[in-house]
C-alpha positions in Angstrom: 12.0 -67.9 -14.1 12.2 -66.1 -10.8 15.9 -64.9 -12.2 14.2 -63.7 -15.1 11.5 -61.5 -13.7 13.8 -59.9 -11.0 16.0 -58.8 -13.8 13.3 -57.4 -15.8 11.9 -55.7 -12.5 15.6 -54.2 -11.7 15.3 -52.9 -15.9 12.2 -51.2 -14.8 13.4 -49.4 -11.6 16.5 -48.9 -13.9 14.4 -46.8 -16.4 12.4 -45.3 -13.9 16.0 -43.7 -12.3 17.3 -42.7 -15.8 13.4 -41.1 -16.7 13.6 -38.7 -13.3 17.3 -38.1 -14.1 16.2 -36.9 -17.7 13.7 -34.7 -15.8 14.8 -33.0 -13.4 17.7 -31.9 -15.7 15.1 -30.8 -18.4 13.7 -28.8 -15.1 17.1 -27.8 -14.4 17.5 -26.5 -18.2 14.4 -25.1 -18.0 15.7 -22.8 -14.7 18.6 -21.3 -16.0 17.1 -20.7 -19.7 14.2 -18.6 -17.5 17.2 -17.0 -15.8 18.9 -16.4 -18.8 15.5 -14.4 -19.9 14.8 -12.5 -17.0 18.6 -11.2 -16.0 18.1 -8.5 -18.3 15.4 -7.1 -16.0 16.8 -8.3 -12.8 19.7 -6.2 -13.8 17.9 -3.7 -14.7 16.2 -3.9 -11.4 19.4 -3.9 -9.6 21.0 -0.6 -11.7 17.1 1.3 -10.7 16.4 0.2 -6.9 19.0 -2.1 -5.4 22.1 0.9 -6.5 20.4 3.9 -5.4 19.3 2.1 -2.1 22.3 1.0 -1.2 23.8 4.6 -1.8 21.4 5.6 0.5 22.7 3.9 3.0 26.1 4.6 2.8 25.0 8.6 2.4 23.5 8.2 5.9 26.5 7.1 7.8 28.1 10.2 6.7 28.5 12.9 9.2 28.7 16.5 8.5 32.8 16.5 8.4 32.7 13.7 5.3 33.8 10.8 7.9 31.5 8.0 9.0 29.8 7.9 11.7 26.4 8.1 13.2 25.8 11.3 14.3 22.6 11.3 11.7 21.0 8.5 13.7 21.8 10.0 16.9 20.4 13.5 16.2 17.4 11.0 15.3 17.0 9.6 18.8 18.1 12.7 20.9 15.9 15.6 19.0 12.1 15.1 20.0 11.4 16.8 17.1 12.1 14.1 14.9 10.3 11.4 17.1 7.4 13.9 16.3 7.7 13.9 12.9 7.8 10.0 12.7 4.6 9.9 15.4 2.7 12.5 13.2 3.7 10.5 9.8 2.2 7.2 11.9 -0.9 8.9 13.0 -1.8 10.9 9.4 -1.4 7.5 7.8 -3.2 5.7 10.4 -6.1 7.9 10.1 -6.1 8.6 6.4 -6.2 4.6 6.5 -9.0 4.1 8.8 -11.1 6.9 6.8 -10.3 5.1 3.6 -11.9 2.0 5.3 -15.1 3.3 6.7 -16.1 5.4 3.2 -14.7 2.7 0.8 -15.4 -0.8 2.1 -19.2 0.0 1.8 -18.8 1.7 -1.5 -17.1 -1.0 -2.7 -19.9 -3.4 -1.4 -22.4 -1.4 -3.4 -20.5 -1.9 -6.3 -20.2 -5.3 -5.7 -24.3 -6.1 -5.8 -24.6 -3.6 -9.0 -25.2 -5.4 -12.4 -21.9 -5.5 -14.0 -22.6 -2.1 -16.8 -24.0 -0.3 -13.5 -20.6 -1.4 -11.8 -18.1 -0.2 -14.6 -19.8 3.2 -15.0 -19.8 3.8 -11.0 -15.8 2.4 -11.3 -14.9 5.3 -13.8 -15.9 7.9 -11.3 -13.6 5.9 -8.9 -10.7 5.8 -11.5 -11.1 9.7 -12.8 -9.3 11.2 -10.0 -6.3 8.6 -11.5 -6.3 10.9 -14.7 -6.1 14.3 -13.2 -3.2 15.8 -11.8 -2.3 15.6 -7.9 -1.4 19.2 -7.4 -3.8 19.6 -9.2 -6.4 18.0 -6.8 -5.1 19.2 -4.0 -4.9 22.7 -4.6 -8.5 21.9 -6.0 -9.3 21.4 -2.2 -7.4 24.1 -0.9 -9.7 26.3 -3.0 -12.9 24.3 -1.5 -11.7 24.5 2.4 -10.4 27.8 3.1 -12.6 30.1 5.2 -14.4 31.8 2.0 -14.4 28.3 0.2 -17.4 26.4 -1.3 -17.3 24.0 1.8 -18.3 27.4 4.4 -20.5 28.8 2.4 -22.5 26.2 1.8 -22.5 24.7 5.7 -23.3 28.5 6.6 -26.2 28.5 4.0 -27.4 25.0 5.2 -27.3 26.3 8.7 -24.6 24.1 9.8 -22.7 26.4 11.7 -22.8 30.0 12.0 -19.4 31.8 10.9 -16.0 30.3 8.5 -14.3 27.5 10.5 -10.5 26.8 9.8 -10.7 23.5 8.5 -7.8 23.7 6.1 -4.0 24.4 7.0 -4.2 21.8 9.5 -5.3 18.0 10.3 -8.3 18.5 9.2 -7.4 19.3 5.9 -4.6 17.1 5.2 -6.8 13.9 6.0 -9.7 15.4 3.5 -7.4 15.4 1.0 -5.0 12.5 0.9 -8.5 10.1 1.7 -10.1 11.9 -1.3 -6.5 10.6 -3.3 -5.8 7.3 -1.6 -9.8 6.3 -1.7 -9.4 4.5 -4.7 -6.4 2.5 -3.9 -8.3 0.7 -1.2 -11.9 0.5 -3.2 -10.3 -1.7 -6.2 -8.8 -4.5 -4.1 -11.4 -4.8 -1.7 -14.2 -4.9 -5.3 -12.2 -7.5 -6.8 -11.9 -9.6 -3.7 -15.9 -9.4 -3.4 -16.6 -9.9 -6.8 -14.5 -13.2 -6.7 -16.9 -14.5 -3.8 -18.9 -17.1 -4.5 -22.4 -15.6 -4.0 -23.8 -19.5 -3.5 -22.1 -19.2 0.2 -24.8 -16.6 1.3 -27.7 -18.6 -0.3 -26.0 -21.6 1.7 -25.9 -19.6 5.1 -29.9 -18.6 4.2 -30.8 -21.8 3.9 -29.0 -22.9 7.0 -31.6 -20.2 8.9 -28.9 -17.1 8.9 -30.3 -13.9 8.7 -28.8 -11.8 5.8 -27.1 -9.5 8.1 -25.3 -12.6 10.0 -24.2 -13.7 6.6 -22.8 -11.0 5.8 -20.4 -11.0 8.7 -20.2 -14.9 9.2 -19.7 -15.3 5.5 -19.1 -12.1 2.9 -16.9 -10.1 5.9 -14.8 -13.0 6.3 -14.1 -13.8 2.6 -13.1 -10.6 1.7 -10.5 -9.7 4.0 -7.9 -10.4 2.2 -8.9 -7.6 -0.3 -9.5 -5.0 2.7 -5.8 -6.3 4.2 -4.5 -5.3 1.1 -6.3 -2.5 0.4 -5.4 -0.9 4.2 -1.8 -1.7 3.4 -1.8 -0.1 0.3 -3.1 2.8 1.5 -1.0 3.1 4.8 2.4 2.3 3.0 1.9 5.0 0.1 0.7 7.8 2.8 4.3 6.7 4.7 6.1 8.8 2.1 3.0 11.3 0.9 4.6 15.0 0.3 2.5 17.2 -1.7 -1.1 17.1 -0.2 0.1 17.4 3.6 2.5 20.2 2.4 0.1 22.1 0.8 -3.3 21.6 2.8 -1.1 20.9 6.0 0.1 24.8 6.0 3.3 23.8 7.6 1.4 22.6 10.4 1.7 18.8 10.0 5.0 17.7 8.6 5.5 14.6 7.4 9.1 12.5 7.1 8.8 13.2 3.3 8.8 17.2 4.2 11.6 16.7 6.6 13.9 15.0 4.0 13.1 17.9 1.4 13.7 20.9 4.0 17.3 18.9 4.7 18.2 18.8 1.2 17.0 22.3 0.1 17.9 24.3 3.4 20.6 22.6 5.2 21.6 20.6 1.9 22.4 17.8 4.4 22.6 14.8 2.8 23.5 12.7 5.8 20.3 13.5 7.8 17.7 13.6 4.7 19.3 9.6 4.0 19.0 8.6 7.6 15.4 9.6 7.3 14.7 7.8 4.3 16.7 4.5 5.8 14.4 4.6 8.6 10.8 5.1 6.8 12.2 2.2 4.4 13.1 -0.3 7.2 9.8 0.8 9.1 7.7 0.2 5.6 9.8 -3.5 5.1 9.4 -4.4 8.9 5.3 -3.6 8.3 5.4 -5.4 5.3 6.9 -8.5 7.1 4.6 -8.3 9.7 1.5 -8.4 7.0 2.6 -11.5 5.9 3.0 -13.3 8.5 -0.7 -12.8 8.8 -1.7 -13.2 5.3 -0.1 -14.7 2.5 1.6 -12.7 0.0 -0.4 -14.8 -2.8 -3.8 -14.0 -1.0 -2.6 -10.0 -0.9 -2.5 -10.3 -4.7 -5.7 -11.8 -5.2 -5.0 -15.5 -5.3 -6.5 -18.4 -3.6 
């Protein structure tokens, strides 16, 4: 009897191997028929980004006499110019980013305790900007700011100051407009990540005696992070490579690594140095990007839990 029941336990165990066998090739299957499926946009991927990238790259470790060498990344290190050209690229998006926090996060708050019709009418007038052109909004501002704009008269009208101040052509100007255009890039992520909170936290942390103010920073603050993290990084990453608004309401006054490439190409038409900028905005933009995630997960970035 014993014989028998260890032979039927060993045809169990058995059938148990040969059932895991049979799955994980089904998983394995499974695997390379998804491959199969994607590869036509992975190579597709590869042809648009990976190619061009990598010619990048090489471009940049050309030197003005067609050999290789790195006389791009040294003019880089030696000319203070360009470390001030990176340091004002850091501080416009640094500031644009911080502006973009302290107008939007409460906007998007507001939105957040709106009935949901109230909401999506208010989120049109954040979206509309989406559906006009840039140029087209930033010479829109150039018009506004300039010393016989609408801004000056009206402050001069109001009483605010007495004669047209310069507050285009310079930093001023530039961080008007590029937080005008990246202001909506940070208020959607930070709204979705408050909407998604559940609002039975804050009626938890009432009844537990908080005030609704220290709820809002022990509890709602906390929670919606993520959607601020992402939202700042957003922001910061695309006004890395911004050209249009800072070269238009800049006035040649602040330029950015984006202007810096273009005057290489078009005046000098050195390809070498306009790549080794771009090499080193994209490494800088990846080595940020790492550094956000060790922080906070990539799925929490995206909105997941």
């Amino acid at each position: 009897m014993a014989v028998a029941v260890d032979s039927s336990a060993l045809k169990q165990i058995d059938a148990s191997d040969m059932h895991e066998e049979g799955l994980k090739r089904d998983a394995q299957y499974e695997r390379l028929a998804l491959l199969g499926l994607c590869s036509p946009a992975l190579l597709l991927v590869m042809i648009v980004l990976i190619v061009p990238v990598g010619w990048l790259f090489f471009v940049s470790f050309i030197g003005a006499d067609g050999q290789f060498s790195l006389e791009n990344y040294e003019r880089m290190i030696n000319r203070k110019s360009y470390r001030r050209i990176l340091y004002t690229t850091f501080e416009v998006s640094v500031l644009t980013t911080v502006i973009c926090i302290c107008i939007g996060y409460p906007f998007a708050y507001f939105l957040s305790q709106l009935p949901r019709r109230a909401a999506n009418l208010c989120l049109i007038a954040v979206l509309l900007p989406f559906w006009t052109s840039l140029l087209v909004r930033t010479y829109a501002w150039l018009v506004l700011l300039q010393k016989r704009g609408l801004v000056n008269e009206w402050a001069i009208g109001m009483g605010l100051w007495d004669e047209p101040i310069k507050i285009v052509h310079n930093m001023t100007g530039t961080l008007i407009g590029m937080a005008h255009i990246m202001l909506p890039f940070l208020i959607l992520p930070v709204y979705s990540s408050m909407k998604a909170i559940d609002r039975d936290y804050l009626k938890a942390a009432s009844n537990l005696g908080a005030s609704p103010v220290r709820a809002f920073w022990t509890v709602f603050f906390p929670l919606s992070l993520p959607g601020l993290f992402a939202g700042s990084l957003i922001v910061f990453v695309l006004c890395l490579g911004f050209f249009v608004t800072p070269a238009v309401l800049g006035g040649g006054k602040v330029i950015m690594v984006s202007m810096k490439i273009a005057s290489n190409i078009e005046l000098f038409v050195n390809w070498g140095a306009a790549s080794a900028l771009g090499v080193v905005l994209l490494v800088l933009t990846i080595a940020l990007l790492w550094i956000a995630a060790r922080f906070v997960r990539l799925e929490r970035l995206v909105g997941g839990h």
